[in-house]
N, C-alpha and C positions, 0 to 999 in steps of 0.2 A: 477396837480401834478402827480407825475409816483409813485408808491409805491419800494421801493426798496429792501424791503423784510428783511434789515437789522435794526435791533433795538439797539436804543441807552441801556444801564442798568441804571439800580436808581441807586441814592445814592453813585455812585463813577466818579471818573475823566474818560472821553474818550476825544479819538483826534479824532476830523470828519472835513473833508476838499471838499469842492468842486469844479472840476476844467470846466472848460466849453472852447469846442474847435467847430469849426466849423461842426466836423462829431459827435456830441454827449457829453453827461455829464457824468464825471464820481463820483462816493460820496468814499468818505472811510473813513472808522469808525474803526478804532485802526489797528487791520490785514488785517479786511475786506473790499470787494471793489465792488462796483457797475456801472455797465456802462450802460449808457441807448443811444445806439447808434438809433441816429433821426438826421436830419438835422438842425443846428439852424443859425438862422438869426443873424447880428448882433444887439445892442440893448443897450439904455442910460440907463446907473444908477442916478437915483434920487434920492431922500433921502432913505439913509439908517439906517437898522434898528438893532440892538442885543437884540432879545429876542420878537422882535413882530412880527407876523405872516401879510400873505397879509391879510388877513380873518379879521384880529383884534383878533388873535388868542398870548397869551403870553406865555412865558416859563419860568420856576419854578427852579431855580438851579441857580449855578455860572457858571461863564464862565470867561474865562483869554486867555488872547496873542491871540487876533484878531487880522486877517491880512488880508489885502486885494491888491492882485495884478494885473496888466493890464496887465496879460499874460497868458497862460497858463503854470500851473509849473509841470514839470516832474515825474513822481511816484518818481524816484531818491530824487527831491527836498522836494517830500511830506516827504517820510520819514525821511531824514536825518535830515529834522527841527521839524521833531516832540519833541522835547525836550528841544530843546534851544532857547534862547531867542534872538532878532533878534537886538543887535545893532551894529552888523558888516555890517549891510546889507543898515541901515538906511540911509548912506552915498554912500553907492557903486552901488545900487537896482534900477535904476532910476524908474522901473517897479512898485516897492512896494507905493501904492497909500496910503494907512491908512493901521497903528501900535499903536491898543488901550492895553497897557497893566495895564491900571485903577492902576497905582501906583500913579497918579498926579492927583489933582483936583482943579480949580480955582475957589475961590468962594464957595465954597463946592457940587456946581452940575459940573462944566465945567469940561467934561472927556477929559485931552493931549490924541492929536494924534501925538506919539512919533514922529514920521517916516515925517510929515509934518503939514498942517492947518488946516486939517480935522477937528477940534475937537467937541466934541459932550455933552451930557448934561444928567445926571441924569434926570428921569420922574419916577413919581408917586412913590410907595416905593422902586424904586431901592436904595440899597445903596454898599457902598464898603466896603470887608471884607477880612480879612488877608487868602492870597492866600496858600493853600496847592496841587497847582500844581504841577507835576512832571517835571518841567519846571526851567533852568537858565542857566547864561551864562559857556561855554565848545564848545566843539567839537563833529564832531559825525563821527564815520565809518562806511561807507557801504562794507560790504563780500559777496560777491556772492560764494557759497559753490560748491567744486569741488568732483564728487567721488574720490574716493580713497585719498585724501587730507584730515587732521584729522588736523593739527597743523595750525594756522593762526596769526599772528602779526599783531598788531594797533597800532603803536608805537602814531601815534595821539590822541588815545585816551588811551593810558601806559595801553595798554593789550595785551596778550597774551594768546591763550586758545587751548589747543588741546579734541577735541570731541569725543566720544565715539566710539570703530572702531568695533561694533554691528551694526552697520547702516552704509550704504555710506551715505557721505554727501549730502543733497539737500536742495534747498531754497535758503533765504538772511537770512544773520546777518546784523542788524542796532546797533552797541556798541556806546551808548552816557556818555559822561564824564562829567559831569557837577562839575564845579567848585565852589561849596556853600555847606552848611550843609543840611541834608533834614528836610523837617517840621518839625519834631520831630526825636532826636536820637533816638536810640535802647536802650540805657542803660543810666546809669551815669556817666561813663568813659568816657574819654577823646576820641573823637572822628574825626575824618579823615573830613576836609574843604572838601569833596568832595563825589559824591555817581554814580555810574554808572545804567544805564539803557540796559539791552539786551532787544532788540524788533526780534521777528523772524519771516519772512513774506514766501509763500508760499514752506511749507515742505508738508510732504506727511502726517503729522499731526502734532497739535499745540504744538508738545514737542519734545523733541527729549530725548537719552538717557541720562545720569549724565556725565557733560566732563569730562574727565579724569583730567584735572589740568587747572587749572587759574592762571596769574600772572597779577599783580595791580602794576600801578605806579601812587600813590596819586601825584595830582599839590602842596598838602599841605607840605612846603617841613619842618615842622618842625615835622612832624609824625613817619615818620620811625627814626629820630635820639634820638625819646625820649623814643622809646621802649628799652623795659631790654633785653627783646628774639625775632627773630621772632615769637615765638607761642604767646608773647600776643595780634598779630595783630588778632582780632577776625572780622571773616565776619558774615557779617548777611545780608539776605533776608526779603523781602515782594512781593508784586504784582506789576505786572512792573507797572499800573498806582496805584499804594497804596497810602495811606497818612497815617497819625497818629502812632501810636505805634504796628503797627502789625508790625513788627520785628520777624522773627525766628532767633536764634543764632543757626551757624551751626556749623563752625570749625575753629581752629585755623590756622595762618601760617604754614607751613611745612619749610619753606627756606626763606631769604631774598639777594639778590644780586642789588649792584646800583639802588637802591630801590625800586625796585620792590618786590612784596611779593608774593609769589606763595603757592596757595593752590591745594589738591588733589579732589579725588571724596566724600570725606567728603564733601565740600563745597557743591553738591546737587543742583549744578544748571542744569535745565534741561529741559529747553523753557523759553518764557520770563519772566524777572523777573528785579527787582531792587536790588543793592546789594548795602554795604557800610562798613568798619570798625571803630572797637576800641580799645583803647590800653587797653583789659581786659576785663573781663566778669564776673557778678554772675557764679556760677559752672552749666556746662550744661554737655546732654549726645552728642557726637560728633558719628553720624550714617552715615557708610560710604554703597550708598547705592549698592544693589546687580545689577552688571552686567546683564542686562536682555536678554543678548544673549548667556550668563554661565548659566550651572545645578544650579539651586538654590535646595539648601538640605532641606525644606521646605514642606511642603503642597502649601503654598501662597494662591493664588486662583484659583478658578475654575470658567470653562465657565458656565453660565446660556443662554442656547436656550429656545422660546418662544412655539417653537410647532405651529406656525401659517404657511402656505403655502409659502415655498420658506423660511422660519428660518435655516439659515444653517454657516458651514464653507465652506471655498472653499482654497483647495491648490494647493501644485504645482501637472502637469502628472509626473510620475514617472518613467514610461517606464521601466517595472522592468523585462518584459518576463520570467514568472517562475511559476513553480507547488511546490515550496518550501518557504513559506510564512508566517509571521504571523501579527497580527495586535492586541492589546491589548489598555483597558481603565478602569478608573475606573468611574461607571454610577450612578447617584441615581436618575431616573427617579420622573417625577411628577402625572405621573395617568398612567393607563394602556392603554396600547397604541393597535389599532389595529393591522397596520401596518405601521413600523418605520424606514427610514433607520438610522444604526446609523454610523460604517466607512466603509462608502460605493466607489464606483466607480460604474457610468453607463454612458457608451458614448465610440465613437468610436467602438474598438471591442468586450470592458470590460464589463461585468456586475457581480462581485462582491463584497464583505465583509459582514458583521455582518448587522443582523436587529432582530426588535423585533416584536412579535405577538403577536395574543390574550396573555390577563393573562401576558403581558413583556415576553414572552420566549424566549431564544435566540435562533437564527436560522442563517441560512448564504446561501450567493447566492456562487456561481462559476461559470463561464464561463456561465453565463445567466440559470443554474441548480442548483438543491442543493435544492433549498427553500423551499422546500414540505416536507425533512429531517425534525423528530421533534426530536429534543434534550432533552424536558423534561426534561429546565434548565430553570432558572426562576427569574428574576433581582424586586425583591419587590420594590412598590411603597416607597418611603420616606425614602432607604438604600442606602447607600454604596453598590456597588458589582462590582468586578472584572471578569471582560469579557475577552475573549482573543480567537481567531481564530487562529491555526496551520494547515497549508493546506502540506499536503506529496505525491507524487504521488497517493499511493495507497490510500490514507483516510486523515478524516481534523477529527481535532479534537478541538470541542469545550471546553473551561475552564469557567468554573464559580468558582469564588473565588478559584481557583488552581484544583478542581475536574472534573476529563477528562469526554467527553461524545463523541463517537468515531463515526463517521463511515465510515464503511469501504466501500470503491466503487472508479472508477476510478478518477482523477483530471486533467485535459491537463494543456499546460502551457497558465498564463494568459497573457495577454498584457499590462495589466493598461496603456492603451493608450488615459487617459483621468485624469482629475484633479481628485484628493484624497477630497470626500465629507464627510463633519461633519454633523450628526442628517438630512440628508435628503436621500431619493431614491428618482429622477424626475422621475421616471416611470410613475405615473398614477395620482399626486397633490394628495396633502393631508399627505404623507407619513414623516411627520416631527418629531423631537424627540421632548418631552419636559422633561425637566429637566437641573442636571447638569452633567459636563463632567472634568474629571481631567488626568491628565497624559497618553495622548494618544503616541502610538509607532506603527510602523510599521518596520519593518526585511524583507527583501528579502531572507530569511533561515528560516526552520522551527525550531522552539524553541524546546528544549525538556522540559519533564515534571518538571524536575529539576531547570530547568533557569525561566519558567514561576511561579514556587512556590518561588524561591528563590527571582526574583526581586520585584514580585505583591506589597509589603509594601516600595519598596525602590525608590527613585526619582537616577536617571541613571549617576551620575557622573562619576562612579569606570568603568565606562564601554563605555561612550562616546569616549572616544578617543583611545580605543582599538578593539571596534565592527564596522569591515569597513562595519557589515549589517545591522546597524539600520539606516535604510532611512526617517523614521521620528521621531522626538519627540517634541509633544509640552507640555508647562506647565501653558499657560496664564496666568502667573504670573505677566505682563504686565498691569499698569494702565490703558490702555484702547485700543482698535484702533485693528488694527493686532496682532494674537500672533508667537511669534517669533519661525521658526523651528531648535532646538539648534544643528542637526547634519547639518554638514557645506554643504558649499556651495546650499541649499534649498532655495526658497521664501517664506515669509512668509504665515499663512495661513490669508484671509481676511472672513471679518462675511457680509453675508446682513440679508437682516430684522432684529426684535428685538432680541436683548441677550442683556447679561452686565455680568462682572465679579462680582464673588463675594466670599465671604473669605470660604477656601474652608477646608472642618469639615474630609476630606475620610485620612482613617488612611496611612500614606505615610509619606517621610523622609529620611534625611540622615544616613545611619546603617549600620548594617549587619544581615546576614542571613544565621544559619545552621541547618541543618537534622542531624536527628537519626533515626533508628526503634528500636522501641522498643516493645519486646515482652516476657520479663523476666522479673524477679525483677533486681532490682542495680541501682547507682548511673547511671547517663547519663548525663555528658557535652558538650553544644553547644559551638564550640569555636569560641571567638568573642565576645557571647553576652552576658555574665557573668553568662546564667544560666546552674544549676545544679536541676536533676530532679532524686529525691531518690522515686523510684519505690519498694513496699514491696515484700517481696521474695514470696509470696503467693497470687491469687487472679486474678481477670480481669485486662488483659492488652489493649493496644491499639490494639496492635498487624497489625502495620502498622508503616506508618512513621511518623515523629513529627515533625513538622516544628517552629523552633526560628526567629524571625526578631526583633532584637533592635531596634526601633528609636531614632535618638537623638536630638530629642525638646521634647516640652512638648505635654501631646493631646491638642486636641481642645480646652478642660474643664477637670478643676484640678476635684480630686476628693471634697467632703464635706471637708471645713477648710480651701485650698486653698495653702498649699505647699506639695509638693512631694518634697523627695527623690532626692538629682543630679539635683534637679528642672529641669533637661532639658532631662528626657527619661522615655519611655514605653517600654513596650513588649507586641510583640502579639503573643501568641503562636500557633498552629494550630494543629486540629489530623486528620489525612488522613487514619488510621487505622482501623479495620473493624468496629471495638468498639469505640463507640461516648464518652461512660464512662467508668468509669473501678476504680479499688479498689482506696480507697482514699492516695494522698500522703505520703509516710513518710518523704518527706521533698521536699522546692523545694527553691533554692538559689539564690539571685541576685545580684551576685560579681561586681566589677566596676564601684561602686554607690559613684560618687562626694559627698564631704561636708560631711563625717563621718571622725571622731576622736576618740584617745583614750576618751573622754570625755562619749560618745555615749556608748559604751561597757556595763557600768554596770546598761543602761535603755534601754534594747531592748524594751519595750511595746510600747516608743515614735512614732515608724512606724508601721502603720499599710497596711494591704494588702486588696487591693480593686481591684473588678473582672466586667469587662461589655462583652456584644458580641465583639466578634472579629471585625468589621463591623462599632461599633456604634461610637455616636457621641455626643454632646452635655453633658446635665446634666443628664446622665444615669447613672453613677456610684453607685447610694446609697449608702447603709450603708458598714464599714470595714467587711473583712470577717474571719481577725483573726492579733493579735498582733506579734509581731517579739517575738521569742523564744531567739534568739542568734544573738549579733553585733561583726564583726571581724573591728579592725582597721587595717590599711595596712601602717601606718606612712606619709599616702604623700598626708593627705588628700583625699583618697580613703577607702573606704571598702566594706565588704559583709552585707548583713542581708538575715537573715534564719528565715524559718515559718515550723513548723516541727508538733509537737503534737497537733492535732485538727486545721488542715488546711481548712480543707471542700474538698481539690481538686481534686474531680472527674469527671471534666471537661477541657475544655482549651478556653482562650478566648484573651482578652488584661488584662493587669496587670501594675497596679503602685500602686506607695509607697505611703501613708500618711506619713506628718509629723509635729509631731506635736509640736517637739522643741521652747520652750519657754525660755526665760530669761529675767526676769524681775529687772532692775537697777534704782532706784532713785535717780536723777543726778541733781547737781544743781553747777551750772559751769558759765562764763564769758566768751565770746569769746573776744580776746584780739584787733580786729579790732576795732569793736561798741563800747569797754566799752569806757564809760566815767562817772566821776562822779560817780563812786557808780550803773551805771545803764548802759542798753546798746543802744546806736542810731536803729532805726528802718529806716534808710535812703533807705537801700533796699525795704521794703515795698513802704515808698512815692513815688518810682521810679517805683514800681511796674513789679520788674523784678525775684520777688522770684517765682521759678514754682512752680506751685499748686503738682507735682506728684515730689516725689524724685528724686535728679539727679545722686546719688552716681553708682556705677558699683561695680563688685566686692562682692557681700554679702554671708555669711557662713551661712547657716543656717537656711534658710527663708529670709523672705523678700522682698524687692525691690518692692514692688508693693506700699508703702504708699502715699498716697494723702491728702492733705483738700481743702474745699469746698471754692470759693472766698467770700462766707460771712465772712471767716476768715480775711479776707486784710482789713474788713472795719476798725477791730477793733484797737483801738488809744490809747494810756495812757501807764500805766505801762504791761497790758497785749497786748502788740501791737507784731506780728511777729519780729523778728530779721532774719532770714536766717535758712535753714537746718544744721541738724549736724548729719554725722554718728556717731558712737561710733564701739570700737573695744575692744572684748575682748580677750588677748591672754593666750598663754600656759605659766604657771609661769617660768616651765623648759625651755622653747622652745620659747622664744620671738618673733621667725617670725613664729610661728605658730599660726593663726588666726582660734579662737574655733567660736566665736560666730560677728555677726554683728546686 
């Protein structure tokens, strides 16, 4: 036997096929495909076997839709049959020798060979069990994908799908339409005689981005006349070869026309997968996902490099010819590195960017100079820190977390006449980053000190499509593989050796960002970011600049209690000032904070104010460091909250709000679907479609995070689940005003 290096998985359904021609065999196992070119002779089949080895060696599993043909069949032919069931062929096929699909048995051992007389015989404890193969009778489409081509029609298989135009198109689409229900529906609901299968064969990786829209034309033709709306056509996903109730419900209809149903990027498809509908759904959340070749406003994730010889990114040459440069990241190194390249170039006529030395310091090469330069700047092991290189004729200027370190000396112009390197210098081996790496940019213009303090906390939307000099930006916010370079026209950047994405904690976002100096007493507003900073008229000031950056998500990690404030923003403040401290607040304001009401006003204490490093991450927050003095309502479901008399703040750091809003209701209510009889049906639960985490959207006041555990689903009787229910509490005077959820 020849090893083929591809393995079957436990415990789920694959397709494996093998074709045998005169210059070799080839195997293929779902996507994958093997060729073991050798010359074969020809050669009798004798008896044959399903499930026994030549050795006396057996196999442990099911098997379905055995086929055996006197020809060799086409990659074409492999895939297009991979899902349907062959009695179109039984008659027309003269080729097809034996078609066991163990639906028939004579006698209780004699297994039908559909297809002709072959037939064959249970042995020892074979027996036959109800198939949940992704397999039955339908049609199936093959596409061979075009660049620049996004919209495709299968009218034979009633679809229609246009693809994400983040990527040119490459590879095959294989769309199968099978015309049966699948093993198990998704729900309760009345469900679509029909369930399609996308298989996708040689792309440049096993997915591709979210298509833009799908249209479905069910064979079942009594489904779309019985829906109320198109939106009760509900799609749902599993695994292209899936079986049983893994179901994701994703989204409903958008449209219905000559019945087809067309759904958007809600629906989430985005490589292979099995899909299916129903007319209706338990209540789900419908996530429509982010474009991953658009600014996501986000953290998302960050790269993790391994630090082992040759760990690196590799992008496109850039050919930028210039002594006006910059190149900026944010780093949290995992040990201290000797010597690191981090965004580097070496090759051709280039030798520079950023690297790190003894102790992480940051340094920088230029035109194969510089590096001897010590900055005595210094990126801590297991932080967060913001790095950034401005190269000007006369001098480059390093930033660490926005504070310049200069020097002054000549710079010619560079060439980068060579690809843009992640976490490596090939200079001399060995010189690899480790850690991780988030929000990387590169500018053919030197940044000023302004631009680099003001973007440092902000991910690059507001500025993508009006800075013709940012030449790179990545955010690997990419499920896996390549990460995407989001100013145009670029290639992506690709990884070798070990990395992996992972969910990334470095303070960044969708926001805004303003300066003050401040070097008197008086009120100071950042405008934009709702704060206001009441400086006393007497005493130590910063006496420097002050830098605001809004985010607007939440951090990483809420502070102790688990709701903030707007639930969805921070601040991080910054002092660039000569004075690190300075007299303590007399007040400092956070206006533009979602989900306050007049209700809130006459309990400022409910928020409290929580302070970590600028930098940090995780569960650092501790304890509150002073209660809200004063709550202003703003009527539109917006307000301010103010921290005035015994602040503490004689420092600057990140800031968010505790909240600690409670309202507690004892409810004892019917939902008018379930009731019957005095009591209410738990049908939901026996279908097991109620989600364990809340599905609602929308909540005032806290919330949305509640969960219970599936020990709860076993429970039966009078205490058996029924369904979720929000509740809403509104304003007596203002009925569309929503106080509490």
């Amino acid at each position: 036997g020849q090893d083929s290096g591809i393995d079957i998985p436990m415990e789920e359904w694959s397709y494996v096929a093998l074709v045998v021609e005169p210059t070799g065999a080839t195997l293929y196992l779902n996507e994958e495909k093997y060729f073991d070119a050798r010359s074969l002779s020809a050669g009798n089949i004798g008896s044959f076997f399903v499930g026994k080895g030549h050795y006396s060696s057996y196999f442990k599993g099911s098997i379905d839709e055995v086929t055996v043909w006197k020809r060799a069949l086409s990659e074409a032919e492999i895939r297009e049959l991979r899902h349907l069931t062959k009695e179109g062929l039984v008659d027309t096929d003269v080729d097809l020798l034996a078609y066991y699909q163990f639906n028939d048995v004579v006698g209780a051992t004699r297994v039908m060979d559909v297809g002709g007389t072959a037939h064959g015989g249970l042995q020892g404890n074979a027996t036959l069990t109800m198939s949940t193969a992704p397999v039955g009778a339908g049609a199936a489409h093959i596409q061979n994908l075009q660049a620049n081509q996004f919209t495709y029609a299968m009218p034979d298989v009633g679809t229609e799908l246009t693809l994400s135009d983040c990527e040119s198109p490459n590879g095959q689409l294989v769309v199968s339409r099978l015309n049966v229900l699948p093993d198990t529906p998704p729900n309760a609901y009345d469900a679509v005689e029909n369930y399609w299968v996308v298989n996708y064969y040689d792309g440049a990786s096993p997915s591709f981005d979210a298509l833009e829209s799908i249209s479905l034309t069910p064979t079942d033709a009594g489904f779309v006349p019985a829906l109320n709306s198109p939106t009760d056509a509900i799609i749902h996903l599993r695994v292209q070869n899936g079986e049983g109730d893994n179901w994701d419900t994703r989204a409903a209809a958008r449209s219905e026309s000559n019945g087809a149903l067309t759904y958007d990027r809600a629906s989430s498809i985005a490589g292979p997968i099995q899909l299916t509908l129903t007319n209706g759904a338990p209540p789900f959340d419908e996530m429509v996902p982010q474009k991953y070749c658009e600014v996501e406003t986000v953290a998302g994730k960050a790269l993790y490099l391994n630090g082992a010889e040759n760990d690196r990114g590799e992008g496109s040459t850039l050919n930028l010819n210039t002594n006006t440069f910059t190149t900026s990241a944010w780093i949290k190194p995992s040990k201290d590195h000797g010597i690191a390249g981090l965004l580097f170039w070496r090759g051709g006529s280039t030798t520079s960017g950023i690297h790190l030395t003894t102790g992480n310091e940051v340094r920088y090469h230029w035109d194969g100079d510089k590096r001897t330069w010590q900055s005595g700047a210094y990126a801590p092991v297991g932080e967060w820190t913001h790095v950034a290189l401005v190269v000007e004729p006369n001098q480059a200027t390093i930033y660490v977390n926005g504070v310049p370190y200069v020097n002054t000396a000549s710079h010619p112009v560079e060439a980068f006449d060579t690809p843009f390197l992640l976490g490596d210098d090939p200079c001399c081996g060995g010189r690899n980053f480790q850690g991780e790496v988030d929000e990387v940019c590169v500018w053919d213009r030197a940044l000023t000190q302004i631009e680099i303090r003001e973007l440092m906390h902000l991910t690059k939307e507001d500025i993508l499509a009006t800075d013709a000099n940012l030449q790179v930006y990545l955010q690997f916010n990419e499920a896996d593989g390549a990460a995407y370079d989001k100013t145009p026209g670029k290639d992506d950047m690709t990884f070798v050796g070990t990395y992996e994405r992972r969910a990334s904690n470095a303070p960044v976002g969708g926001g805004v960002s303003a300066r003050q100096t401040v070097s008197s007493g008086g009120d100071y507003t950042f405008a934009g970011t709702g704060i206001t900073l009441g400086f006393p008229a007497a005493g130590t000031y910063p006496d420097g600049e002050i830098l605001v950056s809004r985010i607007n998500l939440p951090p990483d990690t809420k502070p102790t209690g688990g709701n903030i404030v707007g639930d969805s923003v921070y601040w991080v403040i910054r002092n660039y000032g000569a004075n690190a401290t300075f007299t303590e607040l007399d007040e400092i304001i956070f206006d533009e904070v979602d989900g306050l009401t007049a209700v809130d006003v006459g309990n400022p204490g409910q928020f409290t104010l929580y302070k970590r490093a600028s930098n940090a991450y995780g569960a650092s927050w501790g304890t509150s460091i002073d209660d809200a003095d004063l709550v202003t309502a703003h009527g539109d479901n917006t307000g301010s909250v103010e921290y005035n008399t015994g602040n503490s703040l004689t420092s600057f750091s990140q800031f968010a709000l505790g909240d600690s809003r409670t309202v507690n209701v004892a409810v004892r209510a019917m939902l008018e679907g379930p009731y019957e009889m005095g009591s209410m049906r738990d049908d939901l639960r026996v279908a097991d479609v109620i989600p364990n985490g809340q599905p609602y959207a929308g909540h005032v006041g806290g919330g949305g995070e509640e969960s219970f555990p599936n020990s709860l689903k076993s429970v039966t009787g009078n205490d058996a689940l029924v369904d979720w229910v929000m509740l809403e509490l509104r304003d007596e005077n203002d009925p569309a005003l929503i106080l509490y959820t």
